[in-house]
DRENDO-1510 file (C-alpha; in Angstrom, 1 decimal, always signed):
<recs>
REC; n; res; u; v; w
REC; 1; UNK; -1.3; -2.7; -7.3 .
REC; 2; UNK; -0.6; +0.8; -8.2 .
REC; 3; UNK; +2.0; +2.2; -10.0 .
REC; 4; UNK; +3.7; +5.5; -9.7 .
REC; 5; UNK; +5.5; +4.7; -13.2 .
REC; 6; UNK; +4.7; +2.9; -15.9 .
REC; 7; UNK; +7.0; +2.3; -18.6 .
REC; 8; UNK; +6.8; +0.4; -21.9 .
REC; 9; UNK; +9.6; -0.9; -24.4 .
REC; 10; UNK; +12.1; +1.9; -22.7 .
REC; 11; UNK; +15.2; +1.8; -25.1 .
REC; 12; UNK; +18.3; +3.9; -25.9 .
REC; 13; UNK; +21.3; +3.6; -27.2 .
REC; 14; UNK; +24.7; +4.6; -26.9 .
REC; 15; UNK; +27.9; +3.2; -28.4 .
REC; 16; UNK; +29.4; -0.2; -26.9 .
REC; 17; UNK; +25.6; +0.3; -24.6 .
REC; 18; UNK; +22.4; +0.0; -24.9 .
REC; 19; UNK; +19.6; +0.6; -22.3 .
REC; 20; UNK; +16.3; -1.7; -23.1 .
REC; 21; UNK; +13.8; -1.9; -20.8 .
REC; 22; UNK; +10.5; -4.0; -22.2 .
REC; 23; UNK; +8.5; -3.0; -18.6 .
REC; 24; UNK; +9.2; -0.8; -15.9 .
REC; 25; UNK; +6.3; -0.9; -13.2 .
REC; 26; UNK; +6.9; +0.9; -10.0 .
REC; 27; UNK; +4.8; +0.6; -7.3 .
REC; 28; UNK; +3.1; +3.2; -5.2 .
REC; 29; UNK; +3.8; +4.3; -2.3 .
REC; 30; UNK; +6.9; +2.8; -1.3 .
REC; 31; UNK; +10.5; +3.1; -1.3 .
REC; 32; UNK; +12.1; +1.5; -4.0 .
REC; 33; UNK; +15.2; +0.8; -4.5 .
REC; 34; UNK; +17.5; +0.3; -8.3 .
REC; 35; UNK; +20.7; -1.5; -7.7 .
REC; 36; UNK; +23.6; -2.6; -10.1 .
REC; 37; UNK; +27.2; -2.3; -10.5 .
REC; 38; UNK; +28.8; +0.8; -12.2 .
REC; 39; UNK; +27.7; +1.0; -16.0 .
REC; 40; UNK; +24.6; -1.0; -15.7 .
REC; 41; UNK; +22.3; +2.0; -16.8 .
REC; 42; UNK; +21.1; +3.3; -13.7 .
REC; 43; UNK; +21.9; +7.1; -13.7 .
REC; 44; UNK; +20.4; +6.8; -17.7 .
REC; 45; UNK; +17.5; +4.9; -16.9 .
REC; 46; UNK; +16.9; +7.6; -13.8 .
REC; 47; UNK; +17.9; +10.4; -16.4 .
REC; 48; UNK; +15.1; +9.3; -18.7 .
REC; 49; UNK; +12.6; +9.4; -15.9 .
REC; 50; UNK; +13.8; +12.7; -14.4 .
REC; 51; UNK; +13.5; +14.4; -17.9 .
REC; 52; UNK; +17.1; +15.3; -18.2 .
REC; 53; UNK; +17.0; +13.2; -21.1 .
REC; 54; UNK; +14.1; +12.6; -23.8 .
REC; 55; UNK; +15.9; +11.0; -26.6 .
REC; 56; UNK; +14.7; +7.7; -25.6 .
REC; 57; UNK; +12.3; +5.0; -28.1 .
REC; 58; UNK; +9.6; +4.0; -25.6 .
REC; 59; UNK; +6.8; +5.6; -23.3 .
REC; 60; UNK; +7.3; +6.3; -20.0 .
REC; 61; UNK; +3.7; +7.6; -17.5 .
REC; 62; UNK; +3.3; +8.9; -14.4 .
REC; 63; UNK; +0.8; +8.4; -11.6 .
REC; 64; UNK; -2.7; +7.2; -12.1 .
REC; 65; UNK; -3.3; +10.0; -14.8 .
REC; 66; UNK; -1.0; +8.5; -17.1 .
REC; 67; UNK; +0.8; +11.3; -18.2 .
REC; 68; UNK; +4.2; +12.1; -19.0 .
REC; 69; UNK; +6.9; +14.2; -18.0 .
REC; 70; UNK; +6.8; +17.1; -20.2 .
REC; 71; UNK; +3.0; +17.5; -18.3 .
REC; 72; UNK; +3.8; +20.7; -15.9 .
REC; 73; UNK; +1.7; +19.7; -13.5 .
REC; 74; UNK; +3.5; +16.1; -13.4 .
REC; 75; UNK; +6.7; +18.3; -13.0 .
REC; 76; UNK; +5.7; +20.1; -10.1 .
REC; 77; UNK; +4.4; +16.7; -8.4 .
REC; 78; UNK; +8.1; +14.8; -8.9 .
REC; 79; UNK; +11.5; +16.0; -7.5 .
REC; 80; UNK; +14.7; +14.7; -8.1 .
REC; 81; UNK; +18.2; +15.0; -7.1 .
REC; 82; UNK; +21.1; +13.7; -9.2 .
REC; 83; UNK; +25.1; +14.0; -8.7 .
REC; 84; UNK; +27.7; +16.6; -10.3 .
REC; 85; UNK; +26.5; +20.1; -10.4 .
REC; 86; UNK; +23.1; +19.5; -9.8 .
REC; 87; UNK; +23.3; +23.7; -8.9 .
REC; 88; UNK; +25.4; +26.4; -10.4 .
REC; 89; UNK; +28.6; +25.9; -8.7 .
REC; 90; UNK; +28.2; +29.9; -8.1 .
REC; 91; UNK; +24.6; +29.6; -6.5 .
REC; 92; UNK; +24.5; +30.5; -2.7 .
REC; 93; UNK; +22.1; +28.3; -0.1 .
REC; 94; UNK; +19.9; +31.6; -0.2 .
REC; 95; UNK; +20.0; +31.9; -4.3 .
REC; 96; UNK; +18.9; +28.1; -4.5 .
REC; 97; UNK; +16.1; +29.0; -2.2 .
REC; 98; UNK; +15.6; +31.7; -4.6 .
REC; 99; UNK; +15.2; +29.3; -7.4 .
REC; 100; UNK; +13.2; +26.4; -6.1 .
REC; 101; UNK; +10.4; +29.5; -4.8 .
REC; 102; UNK; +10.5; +30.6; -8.4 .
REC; 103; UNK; +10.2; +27.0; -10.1 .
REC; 104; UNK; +7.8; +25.4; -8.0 .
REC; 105; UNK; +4.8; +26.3; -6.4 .
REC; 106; UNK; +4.8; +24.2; -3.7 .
REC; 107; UNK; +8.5; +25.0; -2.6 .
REC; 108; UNK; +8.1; +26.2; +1.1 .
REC; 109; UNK; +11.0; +28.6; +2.1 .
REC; 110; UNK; +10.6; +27.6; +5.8 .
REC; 111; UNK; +10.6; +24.1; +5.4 .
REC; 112; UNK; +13.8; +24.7; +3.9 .
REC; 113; UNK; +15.7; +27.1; +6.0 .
REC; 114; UNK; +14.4; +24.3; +8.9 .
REC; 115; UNK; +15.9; +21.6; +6.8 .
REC; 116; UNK; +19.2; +23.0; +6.4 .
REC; 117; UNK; +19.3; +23.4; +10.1 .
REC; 118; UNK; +18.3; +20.1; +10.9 .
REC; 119; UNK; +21.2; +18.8; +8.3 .
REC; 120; UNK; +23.6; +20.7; +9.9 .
REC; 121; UNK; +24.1; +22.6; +6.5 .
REC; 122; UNK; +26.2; +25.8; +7.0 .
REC; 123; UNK; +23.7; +29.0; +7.5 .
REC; 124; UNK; +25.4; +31.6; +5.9 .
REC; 125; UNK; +23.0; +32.0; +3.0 .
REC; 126; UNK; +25.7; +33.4; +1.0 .
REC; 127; UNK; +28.1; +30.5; +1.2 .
REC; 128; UNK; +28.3; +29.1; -2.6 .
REC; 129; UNK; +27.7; +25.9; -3.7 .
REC; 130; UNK; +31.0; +24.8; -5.1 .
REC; 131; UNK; +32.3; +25.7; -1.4 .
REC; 132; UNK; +30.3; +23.1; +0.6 .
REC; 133; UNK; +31.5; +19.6; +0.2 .
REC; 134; UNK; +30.4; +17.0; -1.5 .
REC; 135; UNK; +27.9; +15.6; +1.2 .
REC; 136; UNK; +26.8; +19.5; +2.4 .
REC; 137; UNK; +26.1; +19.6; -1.0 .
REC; 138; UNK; +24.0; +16.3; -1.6 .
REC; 139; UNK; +22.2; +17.7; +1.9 .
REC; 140; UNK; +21.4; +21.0; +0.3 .
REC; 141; UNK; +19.6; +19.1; -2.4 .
REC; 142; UNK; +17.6; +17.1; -0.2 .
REC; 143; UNK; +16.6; +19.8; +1.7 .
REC; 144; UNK; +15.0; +21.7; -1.1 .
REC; 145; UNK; +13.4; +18.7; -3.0 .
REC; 146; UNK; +12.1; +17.7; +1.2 .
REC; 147; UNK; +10.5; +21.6; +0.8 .
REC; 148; UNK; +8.3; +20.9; -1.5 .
REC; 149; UNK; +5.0; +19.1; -2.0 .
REC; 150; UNK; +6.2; +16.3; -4.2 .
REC; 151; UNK; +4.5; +12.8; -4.5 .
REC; 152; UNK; +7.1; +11.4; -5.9 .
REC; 153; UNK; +11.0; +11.3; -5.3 .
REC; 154; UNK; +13.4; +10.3; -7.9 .
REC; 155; UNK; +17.0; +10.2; -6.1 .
REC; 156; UNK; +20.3; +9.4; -8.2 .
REC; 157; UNK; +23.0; +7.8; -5.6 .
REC; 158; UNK; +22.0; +10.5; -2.9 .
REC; 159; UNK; +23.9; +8.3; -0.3 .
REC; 160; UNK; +26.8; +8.2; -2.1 .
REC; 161; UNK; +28.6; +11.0; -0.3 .
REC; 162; UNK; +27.4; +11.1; +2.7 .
REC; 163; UNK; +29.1; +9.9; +5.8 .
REC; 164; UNK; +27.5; +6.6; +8.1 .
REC; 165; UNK; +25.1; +9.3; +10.6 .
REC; 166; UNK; +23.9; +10.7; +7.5 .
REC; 167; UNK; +22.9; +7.6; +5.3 .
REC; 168; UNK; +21.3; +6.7; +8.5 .
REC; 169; UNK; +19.3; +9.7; +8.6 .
REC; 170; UNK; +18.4; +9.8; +5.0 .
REC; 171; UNK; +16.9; +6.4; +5.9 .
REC; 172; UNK; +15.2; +8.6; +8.3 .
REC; 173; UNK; +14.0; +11.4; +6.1 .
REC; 174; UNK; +12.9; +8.6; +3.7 .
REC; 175; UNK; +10.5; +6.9; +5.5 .
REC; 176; UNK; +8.9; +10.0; +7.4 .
REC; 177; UNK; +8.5; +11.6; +4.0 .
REC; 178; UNK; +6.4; +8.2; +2.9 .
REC; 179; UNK; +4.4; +7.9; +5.9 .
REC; 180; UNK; +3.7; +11.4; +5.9 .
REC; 181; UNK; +0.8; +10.6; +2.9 .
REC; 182; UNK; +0.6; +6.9; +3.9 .
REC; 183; UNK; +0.0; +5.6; +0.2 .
REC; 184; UNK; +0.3; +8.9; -1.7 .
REC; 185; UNK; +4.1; +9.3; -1.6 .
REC; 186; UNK; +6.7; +7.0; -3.5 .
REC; 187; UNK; +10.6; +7.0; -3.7 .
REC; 188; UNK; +13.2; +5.3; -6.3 .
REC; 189; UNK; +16.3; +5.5; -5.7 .
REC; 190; UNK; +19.6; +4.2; -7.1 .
REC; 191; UNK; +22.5; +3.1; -5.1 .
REC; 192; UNK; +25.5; +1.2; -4.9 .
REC; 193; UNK; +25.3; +1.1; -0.7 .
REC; 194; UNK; +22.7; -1.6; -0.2 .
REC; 195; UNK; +23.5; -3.0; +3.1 .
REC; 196; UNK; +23.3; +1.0; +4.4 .
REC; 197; UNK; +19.9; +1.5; +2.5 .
REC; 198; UNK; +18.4; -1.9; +3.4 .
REC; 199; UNK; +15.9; -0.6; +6.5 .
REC; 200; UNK; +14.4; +1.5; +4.0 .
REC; 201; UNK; +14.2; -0.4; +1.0 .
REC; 202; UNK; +10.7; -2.0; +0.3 .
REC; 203; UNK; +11.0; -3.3; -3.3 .
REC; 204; UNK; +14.1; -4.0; -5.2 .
REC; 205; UNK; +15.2; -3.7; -9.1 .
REC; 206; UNK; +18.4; -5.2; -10.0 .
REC; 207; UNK; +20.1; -3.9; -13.4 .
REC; 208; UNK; +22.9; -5.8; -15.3 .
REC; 209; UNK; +24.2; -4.2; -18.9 .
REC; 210; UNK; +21.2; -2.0; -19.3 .
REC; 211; UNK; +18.9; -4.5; -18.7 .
REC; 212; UNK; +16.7; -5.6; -15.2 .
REC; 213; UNK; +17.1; -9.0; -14.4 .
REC; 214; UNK; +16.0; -9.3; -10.9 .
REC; 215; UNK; +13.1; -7.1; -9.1 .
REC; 216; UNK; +10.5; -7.7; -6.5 .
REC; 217; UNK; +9.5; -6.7; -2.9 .
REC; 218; UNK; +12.4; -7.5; -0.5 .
REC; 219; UNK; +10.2; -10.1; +2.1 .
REC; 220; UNK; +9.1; -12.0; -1.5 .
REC; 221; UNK; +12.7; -12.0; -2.6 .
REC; 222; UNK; +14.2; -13.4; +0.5 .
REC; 223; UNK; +11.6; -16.5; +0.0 .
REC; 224; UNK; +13.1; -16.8; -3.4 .
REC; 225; UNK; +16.5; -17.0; -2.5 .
REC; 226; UNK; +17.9; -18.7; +0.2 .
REC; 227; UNK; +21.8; -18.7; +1.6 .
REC; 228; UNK; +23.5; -22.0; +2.0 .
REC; 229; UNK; +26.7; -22.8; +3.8 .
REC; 230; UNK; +28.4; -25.8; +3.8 .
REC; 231; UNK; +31.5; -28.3; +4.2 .
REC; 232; UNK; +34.3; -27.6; +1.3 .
REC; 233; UNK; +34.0; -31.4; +0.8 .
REC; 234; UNK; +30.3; -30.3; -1.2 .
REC; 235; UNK; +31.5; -27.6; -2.8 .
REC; 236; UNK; +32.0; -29.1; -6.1 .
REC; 237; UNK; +28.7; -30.7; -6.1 .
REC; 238; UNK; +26.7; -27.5; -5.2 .
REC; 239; UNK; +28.5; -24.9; -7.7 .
REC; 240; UNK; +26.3; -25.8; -10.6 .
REC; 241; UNK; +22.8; -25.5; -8.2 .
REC; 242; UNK; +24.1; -22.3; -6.6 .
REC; 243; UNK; +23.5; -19.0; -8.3 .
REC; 244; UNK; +27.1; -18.1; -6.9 .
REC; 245; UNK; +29.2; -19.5; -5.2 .
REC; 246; UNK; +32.7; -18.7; -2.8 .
REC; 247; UNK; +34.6; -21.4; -1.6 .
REC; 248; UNK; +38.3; -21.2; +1.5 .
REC; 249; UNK; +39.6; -24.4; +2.2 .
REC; 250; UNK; +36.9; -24.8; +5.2 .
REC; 251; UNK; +33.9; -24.8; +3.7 .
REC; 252; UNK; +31.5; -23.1; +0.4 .
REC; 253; UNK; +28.9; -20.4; +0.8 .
REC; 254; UNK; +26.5; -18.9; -2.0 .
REC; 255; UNK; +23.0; -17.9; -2.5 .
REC; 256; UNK; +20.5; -20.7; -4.1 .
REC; 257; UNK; +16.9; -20.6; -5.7 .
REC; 258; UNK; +14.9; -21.5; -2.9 .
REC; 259; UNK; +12.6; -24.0; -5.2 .
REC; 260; UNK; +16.1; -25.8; -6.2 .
REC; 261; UNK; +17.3; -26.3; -2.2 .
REC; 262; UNK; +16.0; -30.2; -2.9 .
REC; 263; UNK; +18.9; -31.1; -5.7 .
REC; 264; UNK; +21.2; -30.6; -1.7 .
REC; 265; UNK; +18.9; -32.9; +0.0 .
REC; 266; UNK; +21.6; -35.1; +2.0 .
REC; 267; UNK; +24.6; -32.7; +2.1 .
REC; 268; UNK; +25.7; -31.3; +5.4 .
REC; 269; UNK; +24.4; -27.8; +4.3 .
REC; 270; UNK; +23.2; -25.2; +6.3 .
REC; 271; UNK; +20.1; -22.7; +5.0 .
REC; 272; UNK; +19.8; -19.5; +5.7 .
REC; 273; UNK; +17.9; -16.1; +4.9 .
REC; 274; UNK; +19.6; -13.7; +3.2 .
REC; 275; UNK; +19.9; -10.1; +3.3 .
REC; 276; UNK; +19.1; -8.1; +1.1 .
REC; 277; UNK; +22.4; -7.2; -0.2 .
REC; 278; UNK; +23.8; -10.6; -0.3 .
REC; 279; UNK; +20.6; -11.2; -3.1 .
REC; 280; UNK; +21.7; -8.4; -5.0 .
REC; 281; UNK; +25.6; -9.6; -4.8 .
REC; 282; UNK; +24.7; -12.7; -6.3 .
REC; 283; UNK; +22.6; -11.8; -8.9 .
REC; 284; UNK; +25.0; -9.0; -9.9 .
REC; 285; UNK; +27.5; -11.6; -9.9 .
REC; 286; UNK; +25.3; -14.1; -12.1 .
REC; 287; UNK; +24.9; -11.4; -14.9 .
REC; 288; UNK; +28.4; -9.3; -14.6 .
REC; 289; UNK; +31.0; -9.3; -17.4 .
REC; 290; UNK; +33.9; -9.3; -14.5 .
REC; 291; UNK; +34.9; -12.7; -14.1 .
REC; 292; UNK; +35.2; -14.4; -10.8 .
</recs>
């Protein structure tokens, strides 16, 4: 299998946190998706790959050439968009058109005068940024990264602000943006709204405390994992075979290891297939410092 990026022995440190990373490997052409509760070292991990930061130990490489960020013709071929003042609160729609025609060759001003249209972003191309909202503003962003020839997207929480009809269409966007260069394209993106981002997700990464602990492509990790409901009289029994576990005074649910469904064998359980986001809750939950 391809990989869009490659990383190797990824490390950095901050007080009370440390990001470590031995292998990073995503794949190519697909939509991938980084998941973890706050503080788990997504936005750093995405910062490191984005550029933003480059005090990190490590190597990190990009596409089949193997080359790193600070390549300007690896530059041109990634965007990303990331949260806070990803503009000058200042800049209007027009002046950030402005900017992305002067950074990057392959910005197209039409594509993104259409875009802002079809995102229902206000049109008066001197409306500032710091006067949109939050999600005109995350749909401003998309719309210029969408405007250029990228092969690769590197999104921070982009669904974060945006309301149901959007996240929906940013599923949207996502997909035609792959399919558009069947196999040429690739996305990674972090978020904390699984369930909403499921239909687009293809492969998975799971942080915990700076580190990955669960990845894989979603149909191979809903053959790993396997929900089980049962009657409350089982419960106790099951807890230590689950991965997690919730009990009410009816009955137990949680999320098992598929190859350990046998040590159940006689309980009145019932097996299902999980989504995606009840894998990620339980493996979150497995590796969290909250208590439960």
């Amino acid at each position: 299998m391809e990989h869009v990026i490659t990383g190797n022995g990824i490390k950095k440190k901050f007080k009370g946190f440390t990001l470590d990373i031995p292998q990073l490997q995503i794949p190519r052409g697909f939509a991938t998706a980084l998941i973890g509760e706050n503080g788990a070292g997504k936005t750093t991990l995405l910062n490191l790959l984005s550029g933003i930061r480059l005090d990190y130990q490590g190597s990190i490489q990009y596409f089949s050439e193997k080359a790193g960020i600070d390549d300007a013709g690896i530059r041109e071929r990634i965007g990303y968009t990331g949260p806070g003042n990803y503009y000058l609160p200042h800049w209007t729609v027009k002046q950030v058109e402005d900017a992305n025609k002067l950074l990057f060759t392959g910005f197209c001003p039409e594509d993104y005068r259409n875009l802002c249209r079809e995102l229902a972003i206000p049109m008066d191309m001197g409306k500032e940024a710091r006067n949109l909202s939050d999600g005109n503003r995350m749909k401003l962003m998309l719309a210029a990264v969408l405007s250029r020839g990228t092969e690769l997207l590197i999104l921070d929480e982009p669904a974060s602000p945006l309301d149901p009809l959007m996240r929906d269409k940013l599923c949207d966007m996502i997909r035609q943006y792959l399919v558009s260069r069947e196999g040429e394209r690739s996305v990674f993106f972090s978020t904390h709204n699984v369930a909403d981002m499921e239909n687009v997700t293809d492969y998975a990464i799971i942080m915990e405390q700076g580190q990955i602990v669960e990845q894989g492509f979603v149909e191979d990790l809903k053959e790993k994992y396997v929900l089980v409901k049962g009657d409350v009289q089982y419960a106790e029994q099951t807890g230590s075979v689950l991965v997690t576990q919730t009990r009410n005074r009816f009955g137990f649910e949680g999320v098992c290891l598929s190859d350990r469904l046998d040590q159940l064998a006689g309980m009145n359980i019932a097996a299902e297939t999980p989504t995606l986001s009840q894998i990620c809750v339980a493996v979150m939950k497995a590796h969290s410092q909250l208590r439960f």
